[in-house]
C-alpha positions as CSV (number, residue, x, y, z in Angstrom):
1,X,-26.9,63.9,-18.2
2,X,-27.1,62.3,-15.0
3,X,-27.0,59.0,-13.4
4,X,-29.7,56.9,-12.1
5,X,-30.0,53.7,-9.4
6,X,-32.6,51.3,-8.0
7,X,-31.5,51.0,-5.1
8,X,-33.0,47.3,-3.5
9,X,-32.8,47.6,0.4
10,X,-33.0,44.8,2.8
11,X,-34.4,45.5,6.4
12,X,-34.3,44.7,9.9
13,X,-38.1,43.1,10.7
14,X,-40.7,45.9,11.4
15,X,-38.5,48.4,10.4
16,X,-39.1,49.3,6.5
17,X,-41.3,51.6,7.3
18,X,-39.2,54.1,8.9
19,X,-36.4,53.2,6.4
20,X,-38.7,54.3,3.6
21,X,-39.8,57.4,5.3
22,X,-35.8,57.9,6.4
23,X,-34.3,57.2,2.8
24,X,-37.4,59.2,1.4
25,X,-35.3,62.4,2.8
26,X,-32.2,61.8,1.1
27,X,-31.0,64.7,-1.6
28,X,-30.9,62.8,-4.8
29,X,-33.8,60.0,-3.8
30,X,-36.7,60.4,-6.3
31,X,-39.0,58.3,-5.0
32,X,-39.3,54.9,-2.3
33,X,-41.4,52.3,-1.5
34,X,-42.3,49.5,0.8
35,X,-42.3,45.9,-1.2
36,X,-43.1,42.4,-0.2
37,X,-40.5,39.2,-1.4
38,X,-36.5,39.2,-1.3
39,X,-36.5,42.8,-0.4
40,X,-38.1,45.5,1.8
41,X,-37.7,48.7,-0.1
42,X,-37.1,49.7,-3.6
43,X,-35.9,53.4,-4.3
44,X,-34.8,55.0,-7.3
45,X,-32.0,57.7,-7.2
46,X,-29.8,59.9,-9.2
47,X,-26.4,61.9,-9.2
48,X,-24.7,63.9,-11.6
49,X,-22.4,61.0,-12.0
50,X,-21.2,57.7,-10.9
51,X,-19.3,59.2,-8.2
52,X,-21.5,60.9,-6.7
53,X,-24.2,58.5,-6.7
54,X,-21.7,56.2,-4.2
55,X,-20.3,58.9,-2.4
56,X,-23.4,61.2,-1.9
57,X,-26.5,59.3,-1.9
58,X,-25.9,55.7,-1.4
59,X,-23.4,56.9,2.5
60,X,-26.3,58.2,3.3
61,X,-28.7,55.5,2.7
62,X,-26.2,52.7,4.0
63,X,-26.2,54.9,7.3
64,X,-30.0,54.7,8.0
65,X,-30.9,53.3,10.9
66,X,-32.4,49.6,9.7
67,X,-31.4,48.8,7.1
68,X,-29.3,45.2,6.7
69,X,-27.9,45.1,3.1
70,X,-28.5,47.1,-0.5
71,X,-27.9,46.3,-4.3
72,X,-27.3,48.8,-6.7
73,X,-28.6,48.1,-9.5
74,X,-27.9,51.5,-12.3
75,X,-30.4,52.0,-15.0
76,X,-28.6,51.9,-18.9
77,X,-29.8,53.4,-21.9
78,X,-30.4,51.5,-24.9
């Protein structure tokens, strides 16, 4: 079973465009998108666990050029 995030990503101005396209890349990132209101770019990713959702995916999206702040937001089953 594995783990999956929204991740919510604020941006520089003018720059979600090459975020999305940079965080698009990422092993583990299922799909992105540019958005209009609080925030610039929703992705959705997933891990094999917890862990590896913080250790793999989301260092690698923090270190994008760009990008401001994130919120991690993990989808839970019902």
């Amino acid at each position: 079973m594995s783990i999956q995030a929204y991740i919510l990503i604020q941006t520089e101005v003018g720059k979600s465009g090459s975020v999305t396209k940079a965080v698009t890349a990422i092993a583990g990132v299922t799909i992105a998108e540019g958005v209009t209101g609080p925030y610039d770019v929703i992705m959705r990713a997933e891990a094999a666990s917890m862990e590896d959702l913080g250790r793999v995916v989301l260092s690698k999206v923090q270190a994008v050029p760009g990008i401001t702040r994130t919120l991690t937001c993990p989808v839970t089953s019902i």
